[in-house]
VMD Tcl script that draws the C-alpha trace (Angstrom):
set ca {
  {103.30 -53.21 -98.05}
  {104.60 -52.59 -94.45}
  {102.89 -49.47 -94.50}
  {99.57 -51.56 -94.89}
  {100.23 -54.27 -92.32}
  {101.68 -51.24 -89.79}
  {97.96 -49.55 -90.43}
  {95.66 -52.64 -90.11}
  {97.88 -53.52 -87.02}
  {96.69 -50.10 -85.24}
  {93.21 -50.80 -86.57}
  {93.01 -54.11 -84.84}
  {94.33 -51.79 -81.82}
  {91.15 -49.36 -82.33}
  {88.66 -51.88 -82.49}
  {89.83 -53.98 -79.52}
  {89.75 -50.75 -77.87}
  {86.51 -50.20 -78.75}
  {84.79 -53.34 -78.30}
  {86.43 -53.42 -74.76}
  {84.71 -50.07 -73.48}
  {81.63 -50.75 -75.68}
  {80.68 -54.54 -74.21}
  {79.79 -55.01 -70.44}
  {81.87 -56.33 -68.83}
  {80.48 -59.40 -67.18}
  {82.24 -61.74 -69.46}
  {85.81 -60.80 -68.05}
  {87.09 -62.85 -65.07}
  {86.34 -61.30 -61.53}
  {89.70 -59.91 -60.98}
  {90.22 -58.22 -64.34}
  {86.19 -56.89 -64.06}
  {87.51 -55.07 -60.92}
  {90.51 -53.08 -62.66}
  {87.90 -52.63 -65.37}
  {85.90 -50.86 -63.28}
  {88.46 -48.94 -61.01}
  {89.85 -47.11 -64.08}
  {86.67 -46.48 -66.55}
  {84.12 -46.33 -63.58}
  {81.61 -48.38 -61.80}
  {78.28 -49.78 -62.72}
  {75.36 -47.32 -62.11}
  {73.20 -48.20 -58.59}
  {69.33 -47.40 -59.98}
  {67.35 -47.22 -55.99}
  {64.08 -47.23 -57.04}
  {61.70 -45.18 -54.70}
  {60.30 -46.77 -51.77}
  {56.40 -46.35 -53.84}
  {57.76 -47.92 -56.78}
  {56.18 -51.44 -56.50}
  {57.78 -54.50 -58.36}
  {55.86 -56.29 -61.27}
  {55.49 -59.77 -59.86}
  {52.90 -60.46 -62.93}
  {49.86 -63.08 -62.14}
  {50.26 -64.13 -58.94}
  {48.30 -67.63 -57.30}
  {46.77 -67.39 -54.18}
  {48.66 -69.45 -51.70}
  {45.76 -71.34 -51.00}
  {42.51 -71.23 -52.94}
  {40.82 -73.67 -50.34}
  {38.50 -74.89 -53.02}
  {37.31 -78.16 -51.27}
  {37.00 -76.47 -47.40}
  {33.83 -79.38 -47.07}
  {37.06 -82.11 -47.79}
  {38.73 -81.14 -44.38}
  {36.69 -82.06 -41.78}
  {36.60 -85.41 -39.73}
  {33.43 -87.33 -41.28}
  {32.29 -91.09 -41.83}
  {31.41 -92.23 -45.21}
  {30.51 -95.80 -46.05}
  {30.98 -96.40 -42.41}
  {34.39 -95.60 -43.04}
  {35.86 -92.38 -40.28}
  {38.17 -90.38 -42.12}
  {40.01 -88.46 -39.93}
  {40.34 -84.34 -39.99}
  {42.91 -82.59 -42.46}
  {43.45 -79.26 -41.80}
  {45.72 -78.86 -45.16}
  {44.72 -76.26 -47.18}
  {44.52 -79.00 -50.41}
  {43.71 -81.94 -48.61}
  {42.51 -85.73 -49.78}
  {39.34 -86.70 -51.59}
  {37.71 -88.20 -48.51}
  {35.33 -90.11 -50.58}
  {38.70 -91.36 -52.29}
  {40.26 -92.34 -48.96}
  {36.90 -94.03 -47.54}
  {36.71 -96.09 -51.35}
  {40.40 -97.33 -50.68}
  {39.58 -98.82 -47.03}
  {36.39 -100.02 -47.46}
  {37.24 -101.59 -51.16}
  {36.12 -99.76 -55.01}
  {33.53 -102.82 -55.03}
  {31.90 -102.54 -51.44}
  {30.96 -98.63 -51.71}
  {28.21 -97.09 -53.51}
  {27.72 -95.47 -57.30}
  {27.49 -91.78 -55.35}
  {30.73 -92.16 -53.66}
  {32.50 -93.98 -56.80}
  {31.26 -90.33 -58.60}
  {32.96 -88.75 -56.16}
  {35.96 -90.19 -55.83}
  {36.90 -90.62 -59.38}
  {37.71 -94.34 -59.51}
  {36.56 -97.46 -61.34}
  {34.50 -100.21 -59.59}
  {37.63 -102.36 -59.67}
  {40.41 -100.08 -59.01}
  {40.38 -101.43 -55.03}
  {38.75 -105.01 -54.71}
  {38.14 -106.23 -51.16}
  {37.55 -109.64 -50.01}
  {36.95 -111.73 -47.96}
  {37.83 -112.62 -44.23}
  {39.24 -116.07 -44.44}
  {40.39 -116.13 -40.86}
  {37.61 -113.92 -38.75}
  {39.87 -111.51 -37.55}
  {37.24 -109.11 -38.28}
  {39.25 -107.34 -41.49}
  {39.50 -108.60 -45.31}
  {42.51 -110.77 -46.05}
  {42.11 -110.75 -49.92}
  {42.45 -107.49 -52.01}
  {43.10 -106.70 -55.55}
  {44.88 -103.12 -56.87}
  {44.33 -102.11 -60.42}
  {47.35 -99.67 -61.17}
  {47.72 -98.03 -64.78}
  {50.91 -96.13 -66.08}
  {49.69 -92.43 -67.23}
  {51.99 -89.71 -68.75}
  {51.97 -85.76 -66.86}
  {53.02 -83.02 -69.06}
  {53.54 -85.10 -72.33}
  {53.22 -83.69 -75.92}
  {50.56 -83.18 -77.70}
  {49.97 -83.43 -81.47}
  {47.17 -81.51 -81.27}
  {47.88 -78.19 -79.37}
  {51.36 -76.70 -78.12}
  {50.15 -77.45 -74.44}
  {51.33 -80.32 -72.17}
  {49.15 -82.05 -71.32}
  {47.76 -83.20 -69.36}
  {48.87 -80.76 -67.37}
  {50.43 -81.25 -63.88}
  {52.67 -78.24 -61.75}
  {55.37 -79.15 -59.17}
  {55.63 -75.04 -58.42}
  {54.75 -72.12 -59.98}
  {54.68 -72.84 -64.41}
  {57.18 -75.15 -63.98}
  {56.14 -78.82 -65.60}
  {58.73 -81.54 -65.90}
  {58.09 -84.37 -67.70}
  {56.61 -87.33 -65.71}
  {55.57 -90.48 -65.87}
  {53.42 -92.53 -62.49}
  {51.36 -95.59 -61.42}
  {48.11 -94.32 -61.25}
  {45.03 -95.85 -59.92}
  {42.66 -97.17 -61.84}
  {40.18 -93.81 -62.91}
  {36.90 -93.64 -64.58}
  {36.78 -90.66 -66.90}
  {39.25 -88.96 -68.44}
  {42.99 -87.78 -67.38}
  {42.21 -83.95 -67.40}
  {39.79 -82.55 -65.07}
  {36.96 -82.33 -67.07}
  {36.42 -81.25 -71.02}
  {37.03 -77.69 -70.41}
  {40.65 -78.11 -68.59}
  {43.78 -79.41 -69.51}
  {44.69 -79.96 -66.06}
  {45.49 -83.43 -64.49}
  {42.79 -85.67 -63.13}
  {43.95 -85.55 -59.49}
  {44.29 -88.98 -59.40}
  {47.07 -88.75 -61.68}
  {49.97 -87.09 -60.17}
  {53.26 -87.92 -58.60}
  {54.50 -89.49 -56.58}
  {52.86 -92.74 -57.38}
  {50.49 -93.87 -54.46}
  {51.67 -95.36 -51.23}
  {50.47 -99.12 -51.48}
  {48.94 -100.36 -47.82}
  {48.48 -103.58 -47.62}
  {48.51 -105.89 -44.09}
  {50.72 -108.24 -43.15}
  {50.12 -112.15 -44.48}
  {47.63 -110.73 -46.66}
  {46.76 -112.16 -50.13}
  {47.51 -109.41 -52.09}
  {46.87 -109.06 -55.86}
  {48.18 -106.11 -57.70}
  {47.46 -105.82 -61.33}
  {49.46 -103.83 -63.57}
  {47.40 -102.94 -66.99}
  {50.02 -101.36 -69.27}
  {48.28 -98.12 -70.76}
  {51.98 -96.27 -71.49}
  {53.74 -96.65 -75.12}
  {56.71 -98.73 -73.39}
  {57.45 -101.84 -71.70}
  {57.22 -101.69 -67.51}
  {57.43 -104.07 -64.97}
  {57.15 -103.77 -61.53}
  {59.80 -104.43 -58.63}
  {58.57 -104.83 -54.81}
  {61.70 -103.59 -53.52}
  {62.10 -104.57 -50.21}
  {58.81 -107.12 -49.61}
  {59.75 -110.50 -48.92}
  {59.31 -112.81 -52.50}
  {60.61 -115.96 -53.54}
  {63.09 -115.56 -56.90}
  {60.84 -117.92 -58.94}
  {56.86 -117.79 -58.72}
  {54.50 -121.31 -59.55}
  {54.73 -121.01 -63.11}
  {58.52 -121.37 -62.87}
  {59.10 -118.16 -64.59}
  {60.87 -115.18 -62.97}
  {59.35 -112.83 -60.09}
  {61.18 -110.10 -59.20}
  {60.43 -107.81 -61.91}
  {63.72 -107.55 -63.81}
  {63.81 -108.23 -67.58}
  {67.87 -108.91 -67.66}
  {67.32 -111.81 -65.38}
  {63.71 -113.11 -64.59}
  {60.98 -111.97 -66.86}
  {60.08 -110.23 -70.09}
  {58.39 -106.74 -69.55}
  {54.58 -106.17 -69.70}
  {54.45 -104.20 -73.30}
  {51.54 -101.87 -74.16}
  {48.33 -102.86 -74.08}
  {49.29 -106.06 -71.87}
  {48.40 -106.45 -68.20}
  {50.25 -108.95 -65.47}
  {48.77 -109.96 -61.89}
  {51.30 -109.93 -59.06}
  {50.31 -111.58 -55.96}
  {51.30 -111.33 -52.37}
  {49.90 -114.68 -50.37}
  {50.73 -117.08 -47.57}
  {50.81 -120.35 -48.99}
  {54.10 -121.74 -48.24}
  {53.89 -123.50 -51.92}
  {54.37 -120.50 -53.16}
  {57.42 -119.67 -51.98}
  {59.11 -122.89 -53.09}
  {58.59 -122.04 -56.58}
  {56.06 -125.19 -56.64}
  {52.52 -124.59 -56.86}
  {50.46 -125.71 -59.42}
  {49.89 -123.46 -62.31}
  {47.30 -121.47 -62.58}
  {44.76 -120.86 -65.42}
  {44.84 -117.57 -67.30}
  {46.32 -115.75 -69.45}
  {48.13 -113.23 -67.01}
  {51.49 -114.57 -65.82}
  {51.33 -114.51 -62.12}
  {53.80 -113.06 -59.68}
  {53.25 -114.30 -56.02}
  {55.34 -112.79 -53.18}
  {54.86 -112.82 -49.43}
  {54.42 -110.07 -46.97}
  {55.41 -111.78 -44.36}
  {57.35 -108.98 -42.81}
  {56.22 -105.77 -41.58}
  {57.90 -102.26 -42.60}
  {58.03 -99.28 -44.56}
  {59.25 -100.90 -48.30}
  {59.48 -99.46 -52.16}
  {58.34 -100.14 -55.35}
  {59.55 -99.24 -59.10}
  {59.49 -99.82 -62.26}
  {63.38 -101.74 -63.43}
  {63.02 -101.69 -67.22}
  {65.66 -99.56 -68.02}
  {65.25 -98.27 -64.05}
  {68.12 -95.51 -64.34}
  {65.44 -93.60 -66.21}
  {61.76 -95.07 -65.73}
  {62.61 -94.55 -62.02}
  {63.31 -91.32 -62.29}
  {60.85 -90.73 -64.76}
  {58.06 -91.17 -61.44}
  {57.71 -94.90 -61.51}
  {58.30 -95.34 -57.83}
  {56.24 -95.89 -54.67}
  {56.58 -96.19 -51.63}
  {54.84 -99.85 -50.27}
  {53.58 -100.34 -46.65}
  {53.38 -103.65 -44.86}
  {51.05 -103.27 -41.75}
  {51.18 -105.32 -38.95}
  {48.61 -107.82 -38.37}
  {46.25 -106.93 -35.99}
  {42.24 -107.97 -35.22}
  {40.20 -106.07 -37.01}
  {42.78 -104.16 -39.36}
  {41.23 -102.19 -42.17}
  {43.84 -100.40 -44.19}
  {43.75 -97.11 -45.91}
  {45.19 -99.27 -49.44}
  {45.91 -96.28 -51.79}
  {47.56 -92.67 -50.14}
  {46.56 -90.61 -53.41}
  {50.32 -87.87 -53.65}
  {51.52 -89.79 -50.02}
  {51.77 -86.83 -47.39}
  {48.63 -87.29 -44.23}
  {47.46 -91.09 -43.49}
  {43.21 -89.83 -43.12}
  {42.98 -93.38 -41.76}
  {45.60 -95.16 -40.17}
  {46.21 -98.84 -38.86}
  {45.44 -100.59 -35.79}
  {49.16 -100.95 -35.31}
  {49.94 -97.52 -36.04}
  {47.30 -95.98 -33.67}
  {47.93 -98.18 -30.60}
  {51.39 -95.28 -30.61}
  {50.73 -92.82 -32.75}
  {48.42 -89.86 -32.52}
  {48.92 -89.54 -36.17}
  {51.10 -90.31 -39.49}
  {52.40 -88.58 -42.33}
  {54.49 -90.18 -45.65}
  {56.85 -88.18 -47.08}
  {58.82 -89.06 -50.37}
  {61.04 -87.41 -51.80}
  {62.15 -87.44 -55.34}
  {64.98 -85.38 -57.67}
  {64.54 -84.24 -61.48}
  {66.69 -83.79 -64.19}
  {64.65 -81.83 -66.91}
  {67.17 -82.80 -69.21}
  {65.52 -86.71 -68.84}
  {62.27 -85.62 -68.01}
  {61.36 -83.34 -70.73}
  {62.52 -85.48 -73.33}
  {58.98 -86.60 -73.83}
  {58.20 -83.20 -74.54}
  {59.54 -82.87 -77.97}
  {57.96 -86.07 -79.45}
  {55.44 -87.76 -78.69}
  {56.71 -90.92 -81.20}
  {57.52 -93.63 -78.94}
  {60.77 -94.59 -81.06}
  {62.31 -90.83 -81.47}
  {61.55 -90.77 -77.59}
  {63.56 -94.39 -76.95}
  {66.48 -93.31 -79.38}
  {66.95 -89.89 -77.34}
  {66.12 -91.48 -73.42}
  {67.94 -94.49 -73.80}
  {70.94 -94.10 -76.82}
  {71.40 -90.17 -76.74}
  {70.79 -88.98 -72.75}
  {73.55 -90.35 -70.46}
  {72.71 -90.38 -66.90}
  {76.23 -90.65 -65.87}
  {76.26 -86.90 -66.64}
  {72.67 -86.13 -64.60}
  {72.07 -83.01 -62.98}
  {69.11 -82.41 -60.77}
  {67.77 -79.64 -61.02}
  {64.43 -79.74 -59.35}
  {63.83 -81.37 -56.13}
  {60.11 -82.80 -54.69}
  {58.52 -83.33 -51.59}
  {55.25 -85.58 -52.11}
  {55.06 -84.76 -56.14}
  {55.72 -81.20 -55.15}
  {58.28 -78.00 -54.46}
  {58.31 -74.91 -52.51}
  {55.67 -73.32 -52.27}
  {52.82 -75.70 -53.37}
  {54.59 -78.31 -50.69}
  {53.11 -75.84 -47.69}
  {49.48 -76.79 -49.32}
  {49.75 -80.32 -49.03}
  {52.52 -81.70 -47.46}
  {52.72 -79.96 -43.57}
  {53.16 -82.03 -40.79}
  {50.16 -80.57 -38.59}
  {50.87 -81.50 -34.63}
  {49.81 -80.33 -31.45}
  {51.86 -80.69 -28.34}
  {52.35 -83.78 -26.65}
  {52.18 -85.94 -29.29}
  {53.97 -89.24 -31.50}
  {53.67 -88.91 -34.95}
  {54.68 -91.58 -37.16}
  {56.75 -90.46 -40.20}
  {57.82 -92.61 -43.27}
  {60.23 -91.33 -45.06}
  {61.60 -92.82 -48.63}
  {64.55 -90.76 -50.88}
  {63.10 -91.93 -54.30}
  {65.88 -89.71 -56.01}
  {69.84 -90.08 -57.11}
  {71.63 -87.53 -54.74}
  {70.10 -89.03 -51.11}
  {68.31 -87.15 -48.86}
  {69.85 -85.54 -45.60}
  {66.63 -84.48 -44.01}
  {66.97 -81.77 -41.29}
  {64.03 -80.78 -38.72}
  {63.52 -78.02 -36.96}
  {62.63 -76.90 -33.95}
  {62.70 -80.90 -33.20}
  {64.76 -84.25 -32.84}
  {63.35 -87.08 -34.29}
  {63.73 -90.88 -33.65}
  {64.86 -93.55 -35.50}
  {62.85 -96.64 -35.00}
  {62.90 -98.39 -38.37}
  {65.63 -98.36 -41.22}
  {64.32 -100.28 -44.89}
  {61.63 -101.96 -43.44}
  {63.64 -103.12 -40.45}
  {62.85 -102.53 -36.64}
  {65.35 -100.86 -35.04}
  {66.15 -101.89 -31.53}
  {65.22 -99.91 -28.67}
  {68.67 -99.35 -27.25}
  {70.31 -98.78 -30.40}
  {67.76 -96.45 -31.44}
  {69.01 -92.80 -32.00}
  {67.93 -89.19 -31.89}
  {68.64 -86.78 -34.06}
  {67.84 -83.49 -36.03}
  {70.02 -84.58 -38.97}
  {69.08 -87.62 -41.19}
  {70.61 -89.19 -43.98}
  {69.05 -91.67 -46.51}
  {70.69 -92.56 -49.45}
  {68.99 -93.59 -52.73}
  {65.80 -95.67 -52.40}
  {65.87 -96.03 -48.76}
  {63.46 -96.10 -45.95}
  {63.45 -94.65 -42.21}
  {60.31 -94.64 -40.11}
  {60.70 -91.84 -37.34}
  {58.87 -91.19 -34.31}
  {58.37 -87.39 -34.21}
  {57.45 -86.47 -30.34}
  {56.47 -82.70 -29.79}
  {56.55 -82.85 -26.16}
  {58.58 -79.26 -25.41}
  {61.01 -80.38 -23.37}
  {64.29 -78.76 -25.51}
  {65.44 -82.44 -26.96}
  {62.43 -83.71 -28.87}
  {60.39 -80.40 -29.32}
  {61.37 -76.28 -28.32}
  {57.57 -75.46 -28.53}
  {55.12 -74.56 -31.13}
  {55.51 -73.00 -34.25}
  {55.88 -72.92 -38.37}
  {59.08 -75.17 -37.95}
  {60.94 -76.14 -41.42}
  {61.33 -79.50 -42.40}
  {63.81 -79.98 -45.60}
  {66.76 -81.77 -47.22}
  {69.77 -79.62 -45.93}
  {71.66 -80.03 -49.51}
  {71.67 -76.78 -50.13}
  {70.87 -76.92 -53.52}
  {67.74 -79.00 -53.13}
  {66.28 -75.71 -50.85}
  {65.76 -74.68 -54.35}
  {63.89 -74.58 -57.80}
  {66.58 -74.83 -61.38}
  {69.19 -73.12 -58.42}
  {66.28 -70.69 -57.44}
  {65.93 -70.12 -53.87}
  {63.51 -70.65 -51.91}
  {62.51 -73.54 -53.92}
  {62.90 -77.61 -53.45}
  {61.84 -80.31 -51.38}
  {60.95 -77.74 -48.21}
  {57.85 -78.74 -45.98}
  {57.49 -77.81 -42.02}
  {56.06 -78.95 -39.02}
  {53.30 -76.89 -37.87}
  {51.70 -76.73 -34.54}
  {47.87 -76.53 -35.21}
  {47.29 -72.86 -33.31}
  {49.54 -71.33 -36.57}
  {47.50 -72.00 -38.91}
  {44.65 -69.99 -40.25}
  {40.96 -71.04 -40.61}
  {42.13 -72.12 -44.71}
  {45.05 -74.24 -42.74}
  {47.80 -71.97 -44.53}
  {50.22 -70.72 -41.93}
  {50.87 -67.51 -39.95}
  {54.47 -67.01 -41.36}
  {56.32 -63.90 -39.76}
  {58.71 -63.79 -42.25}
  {58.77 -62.04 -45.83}
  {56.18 -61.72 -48.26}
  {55.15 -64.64 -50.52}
  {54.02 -63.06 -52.93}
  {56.68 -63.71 -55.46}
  {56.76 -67.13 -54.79}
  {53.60 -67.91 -56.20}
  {54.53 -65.93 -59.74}
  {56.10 -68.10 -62.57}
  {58.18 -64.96 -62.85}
  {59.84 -65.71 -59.94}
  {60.94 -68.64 -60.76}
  {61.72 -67.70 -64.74}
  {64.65 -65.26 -62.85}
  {62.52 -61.98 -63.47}
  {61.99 -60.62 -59.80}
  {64.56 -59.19 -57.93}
  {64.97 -61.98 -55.07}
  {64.42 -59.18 -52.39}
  {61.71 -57.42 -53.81}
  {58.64 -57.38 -51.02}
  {61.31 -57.01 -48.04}
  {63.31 -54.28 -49.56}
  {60.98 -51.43 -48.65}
  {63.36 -48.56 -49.08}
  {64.87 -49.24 -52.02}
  {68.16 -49.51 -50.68}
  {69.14 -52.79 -52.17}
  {67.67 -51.62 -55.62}
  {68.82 -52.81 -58.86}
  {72.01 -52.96 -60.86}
  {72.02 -50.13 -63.70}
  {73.89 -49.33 -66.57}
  {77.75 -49.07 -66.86}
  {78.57 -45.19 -66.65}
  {81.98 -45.20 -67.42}
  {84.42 -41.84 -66.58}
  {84.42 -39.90 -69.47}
  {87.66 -38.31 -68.75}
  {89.55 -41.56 -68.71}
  {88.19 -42.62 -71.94}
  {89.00 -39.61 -73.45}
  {92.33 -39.92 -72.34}
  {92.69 -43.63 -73.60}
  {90.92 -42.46 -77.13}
  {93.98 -40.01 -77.48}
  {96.81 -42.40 -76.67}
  {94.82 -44.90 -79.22}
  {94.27 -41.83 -82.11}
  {98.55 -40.86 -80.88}
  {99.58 -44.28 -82.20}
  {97.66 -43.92 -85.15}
  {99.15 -41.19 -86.14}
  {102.23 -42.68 -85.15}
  {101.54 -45.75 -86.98}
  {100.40 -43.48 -90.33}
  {103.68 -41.57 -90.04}
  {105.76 -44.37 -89.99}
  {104.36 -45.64 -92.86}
  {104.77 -42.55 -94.90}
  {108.72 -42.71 -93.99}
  {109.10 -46.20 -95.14}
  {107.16 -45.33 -98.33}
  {109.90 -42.21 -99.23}
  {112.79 -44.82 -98.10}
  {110.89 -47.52 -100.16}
}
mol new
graphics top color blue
foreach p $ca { graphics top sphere $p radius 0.5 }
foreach p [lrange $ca 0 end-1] q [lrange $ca 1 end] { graphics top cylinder $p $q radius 0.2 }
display resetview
């Protein structure tokens, strides 16, 4: 018997032995991997030769410039929308259809925008100040890169980088047509995309903004930050929160909130109103950069992409407003206001992901398996974000849309909103910025501070005043100049660097005739590959031109030592199996 326990105790010894030279040894802690490797030998260093190119599989072009006719200055419907020199840049029949109303343009331009007659009504001008002081929005909820029972595709589909689609869910304008493309593609209607659009709407406006349910669950909608009594004239709540002031619009349903002057409004006392929408009347009485979300269950519909950044223009004679900024990023046609000291203006929003959330609707498309999961299962207390967007996008599909295009010597007007959970500390450079509005609130001019450093913590606003006069402070001179959140980890894609919320400010003479710009860095090649990003390129691989950084290779371990450790292991055996005989003859 002790014989037997003596042998299966050396055995044990032989495989542990074994399994420890035969396993690599990544799994050991740091210190123990180095005496691993000190006595059985280092890992083998594979250089490949300088020739040997790396397989980076299908790789995009970094700008296809498929709509180069979409870029230039032009007037449509009367309507001057200004120059984009973006290599993706806005439908310009889209951006003349949001300032001169859905209803006041014609059939040709509707087809070529993409949007329903009543997606933007404008009306009339009940003062004669020369601009409309009644509009209508028509804003739908849509789902990106939601499960299908029909095909193992998302659909429809919608890419923040490179074959990466998270889960998503926006306000949406009101579309004619369908969600994808066209019949042939499963791709997004561009219309549909995050973030949702930036709302413009001038200041004592009447504003009416209908909200026509098309999702499987209950939304409402919050105007975070824009003036509104607690109590609208039907005496029912108004500030778009189901735990204390109103049921949720469910599927199918539709509610009308509206914006006006009347000061009977704001008591809570006006008469009520025919119809069978419930009626939500708020007041824009103040200026300022504000926010809008969903707040049914809003630590997850938020995140989700049910947030939007909302504009209050001031009031100004003759004020036509571009209403809808389809993805935010370049203002084609900005306000009175804005260009009496601004050359131009840019809105940037920023948002954070947790796949974890997100692609919940992914693996069902059953409305109650995805509630049970989202709202009893997930816990956001335990969120990570893992991907990180600037204007619906990351790195490198932000440097198509979402550059800051200046020349020198000029204010641009930035509006910035941090629509995610971990803040936003937003670094330029090459430039210090100005602070001149914080949440919709003007800033005064001797308080006002520059910096190249800003922070904005969840759901907050800061209007900057970007100056690119070189003069060291404001501006050091032209160039490709990043603009990103300096948390480190949100310069990158699921940890991947370079990845993340990371646009730039570009000085017109770098860009090319496609308005991508002359980098002098590395190749980006392997930034456009969904390999890239899946972990499957070396992250040096178009800089590394002699091979010396190379690739890790197989453990070669030194014979000689493991020859000597296999005959102290088979030496104890044989001790072991001698023992045992001598307890068996004194047994």
């Amino acid at each position: 018997m002790i014989t037997l326990r003596v042998s299966i105790f050396f055995l044990l010894i032989v495989l542990l032995g074994a399994v420890f030279l035969l396993l690599p040894p990544s799994w050991l802690p740091l210190p123990l991997q180095s005496s691993y490797y000190s006595w059985f030998g280092e890992l083998s260093y594979d250089a490949p030769p300088a020739s040997l190119k790396v397989d980076l599989g299908p790789v995009e072009p970094a700008c296809s410039n498929a709509h180069p006719d979409w870029r230039k200055r032009q007037e449509i419907e009367g309507v001057v929308v200004e120059e984009s020199l973006l290599c993706d840049p806005d439908n310009p029949w889209a951006v003349a259809a949001f300032v001169k109303g859905t209803n006041n343009v014609s059939m040709d331009t509707l087809m070529k925008a993409g949007l329903a007659p009543d997606t933007v009504v404008i009306g009339e001008d009940k003062d004669g100040d020369g601009d409309p002081d009644v509009v209508t929005i028509r804003l739908e909820v849509a789902e990106l890169n939601g499960r299908s029972p029909d095909m193992p595709d998302l659909i429809p589909a919608y890419f923040i980088a490179p074959g990466i689609q998270p889960g998503l869910w926006v306000f949406a304008p009101k579309v004619h047509g369908m969600a994808t493309k066209n019949s042939d593609s499963l791709e997004a209607n561009d219309l549909l995309r995050a973030p949702s659009p930036v709302i413009r709407v001038e200041q004592g406006d009447t504003v009416q903004i209908v909200l026509e349910n098309s999702h499987y669950f209950p939304h409402t909608i919050h105007f975070h930050g824009v003036d509104h009594p607690y109590s609208h004239h039907e005496h029912q709540g108004n500030d778009g929160v189901p735990e204390t002031s109103e049921l949720p619009v469910m599927p199918g349903d539709s509610r009308t909130y509206v914006f006006t002057q009347d000061p009977a409004f704001h008591t809570g006392h006006g008469e009520v109103m025919p119809g069978a929408n419930r009626t939500f009347d708020l007041a824009p009485r103040q200026p300022g950069t504000m926010f809008y979300h969903c707040h049914v269950q809003p630590q997850h519909h938020i995140h989700m992409g049910l947030q939007g950044m909302f504009v209050v223009e001031e009031n100004r004679p003759n004020n036509w407003v571009q209403t809808l900024n389809i993805g935010a990023g370049q203002v084609r046609y900005s306000s009175v206001a804005v260009r009496e000291q601004y050359a131009q203006e840019y809105d940037l929003h920023f948002q954070d992901i947790d796949p974890a959330l997100n692609n919940i609707i992914q693996k069902s498309n059953d409305p109650r398996l995805i509630e049970q999961v989202m709202n009893r299962q997930y816990n956001v207390t335990e969120r990570k974000a893992r991907y990180f967007l600037l204007n619906g996008r990351s790195f490198p599909y932000t440097f198509r849309e979402s550059l800051v295009v200046v020349t020198p010597d000029q204010h641009v007007k930035l509006r910035v909103l941090s629509g995610g959970e971990e803040g936003v500390s937003l670094h330029s450079h090459g430039h210090k910025m100005t602070i001149t509005h914080y949440d919709g609130a003007e800033h005064p001019l001797a308080a006002r501070i520059t910096r190249d450093v800003f922070w904005l913590s969840a759901a907050q606003r800061l209007d900057l005043d970007l100056n690119t006069t070189n003069d060291g402070l404001h501006s050091y001179g032209p160039g490709v100049w990043m603009l990103h959140d300096h948390k480190e980890k949100a310069f990158t894609t699921d940890g991947m660097h370079p990845g993340g919320s990371v646009g730039a400010i570009v000085d017109r003479s770098y860009l090319d005739e496609n308005g991508w710009p002359k980098t002098q860095g590395v190749d980006w090649g392997p930034f456009f590959s969904p390999r890239y990003y899946q972990r499957e390129i070396p992250v040096w691989a178009t800089y590394d031109k002699d091979g010396m950084l190379g690739e890790v290779g197989a453990h070669k371990p030194r014979w000689s030592r493991v020859l000597v450790l296999g005959l102290i292991i088979g030496a104890l055996i044989g001790c072991g199996f001698m023992l045992g005989r001598s307890f068996r003859r004194s047994a």
